[in-house]
C-alpha positions as a Markdown table, in Angstrom:
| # | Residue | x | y | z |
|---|---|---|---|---|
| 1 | Unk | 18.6 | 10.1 | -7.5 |
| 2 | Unk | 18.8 | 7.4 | -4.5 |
| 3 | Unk | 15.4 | 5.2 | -5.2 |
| 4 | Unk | 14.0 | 3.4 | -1.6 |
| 5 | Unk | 12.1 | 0.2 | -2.2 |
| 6 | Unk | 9.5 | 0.0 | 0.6 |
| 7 | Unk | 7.3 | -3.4 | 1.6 |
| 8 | Unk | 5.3 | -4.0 | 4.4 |
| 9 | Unk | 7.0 | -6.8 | 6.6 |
| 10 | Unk | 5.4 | -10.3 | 7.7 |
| 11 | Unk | 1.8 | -9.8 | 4.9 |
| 12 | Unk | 1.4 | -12.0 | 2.7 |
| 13 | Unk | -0.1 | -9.1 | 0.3 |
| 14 | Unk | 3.0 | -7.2 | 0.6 |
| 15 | Unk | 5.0 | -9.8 | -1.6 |
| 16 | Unk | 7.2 | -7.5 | -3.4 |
| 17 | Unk | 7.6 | -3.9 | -3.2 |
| 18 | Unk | 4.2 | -1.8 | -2.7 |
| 19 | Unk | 6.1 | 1.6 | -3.0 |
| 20 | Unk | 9.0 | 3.4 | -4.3 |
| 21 | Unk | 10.6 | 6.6 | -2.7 |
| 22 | Unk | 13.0 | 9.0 | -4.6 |
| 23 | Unk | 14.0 | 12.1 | -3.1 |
| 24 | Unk | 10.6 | 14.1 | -1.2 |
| 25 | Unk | 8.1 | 11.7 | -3.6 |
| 26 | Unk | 6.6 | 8.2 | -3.0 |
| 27 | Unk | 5.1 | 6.2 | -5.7 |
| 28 | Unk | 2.7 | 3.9 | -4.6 |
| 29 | Unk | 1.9 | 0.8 | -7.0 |
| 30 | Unk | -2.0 | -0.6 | -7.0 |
| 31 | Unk | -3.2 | -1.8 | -4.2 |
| 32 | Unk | -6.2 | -4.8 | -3.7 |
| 33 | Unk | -8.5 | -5.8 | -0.8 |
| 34 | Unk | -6.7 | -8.5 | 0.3 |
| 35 | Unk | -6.2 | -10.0 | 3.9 |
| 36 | Unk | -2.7 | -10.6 | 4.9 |
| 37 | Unk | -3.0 | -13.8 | 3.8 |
| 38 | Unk | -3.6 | -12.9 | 0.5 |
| 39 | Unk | -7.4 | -13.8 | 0.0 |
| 40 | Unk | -9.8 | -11.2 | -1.5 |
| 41 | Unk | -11.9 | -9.8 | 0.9 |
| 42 | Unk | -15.1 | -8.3 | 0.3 |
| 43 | Unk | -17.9 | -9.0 | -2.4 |
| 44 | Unk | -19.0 | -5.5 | -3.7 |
| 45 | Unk | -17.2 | -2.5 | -4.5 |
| 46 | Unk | -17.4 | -0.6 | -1.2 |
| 47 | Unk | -15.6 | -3.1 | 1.1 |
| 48 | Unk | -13.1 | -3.8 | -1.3 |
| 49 | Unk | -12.3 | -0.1 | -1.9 |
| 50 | Unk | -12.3 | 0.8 | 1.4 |
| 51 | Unk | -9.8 | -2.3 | 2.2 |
| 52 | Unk | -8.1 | -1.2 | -1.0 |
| 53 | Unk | -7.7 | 2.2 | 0.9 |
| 54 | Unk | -6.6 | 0.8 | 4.3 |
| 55 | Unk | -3.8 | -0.9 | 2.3 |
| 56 | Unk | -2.5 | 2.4 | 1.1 |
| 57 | Unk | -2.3 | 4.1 | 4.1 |
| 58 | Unk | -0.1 | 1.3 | 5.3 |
| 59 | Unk | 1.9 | 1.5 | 2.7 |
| 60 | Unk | 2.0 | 5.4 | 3.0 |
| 61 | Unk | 3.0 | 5.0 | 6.8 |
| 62 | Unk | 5.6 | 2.4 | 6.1 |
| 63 | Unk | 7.0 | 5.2 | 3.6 |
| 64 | Unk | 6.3 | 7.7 | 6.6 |
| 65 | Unk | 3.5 | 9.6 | 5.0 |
| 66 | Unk | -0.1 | 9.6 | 5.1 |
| 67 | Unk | -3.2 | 10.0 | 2.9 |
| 68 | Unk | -2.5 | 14.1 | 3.6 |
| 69 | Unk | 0.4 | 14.0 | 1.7 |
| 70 | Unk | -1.2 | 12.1 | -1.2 |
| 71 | Unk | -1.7 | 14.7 | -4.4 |
């Protein structure tokens, strides 16, 4: 099976590849609150889930899916 590496371009959190796509599924490696600079961001648990969150979805729309397609 054809694999597709998929990064998000110009961030410097996306050094590397943030997802994998082979055939209809995407695998999505762990993602951290980081800005695209790469600093942590947030001090408790909520802001850095929910920035941990916005970094999937842009890895998920980079991939050309979105957190609905996430099982």
């Amino acid at each position: 099976m054809k694999k597709h590496y998929i990064s998000l371009p110009n961030c410097a959190r996306a050094a590397g590849t943030q997802a994998v796509r082979a055939g209809n599924l995407i695998f999505v490696g762990g993602q951290m609150s980081l800005d695209d600079q790469g600093n942590v961001v947030g001090t408790d648990i909520k802001t850095q889930a929910r920035n941990a969150f916005e970094a999937l979805k842009q890895v998920l729309g980079e991939a050309g899916a979105t957190m609905a397609d996430v099982v």
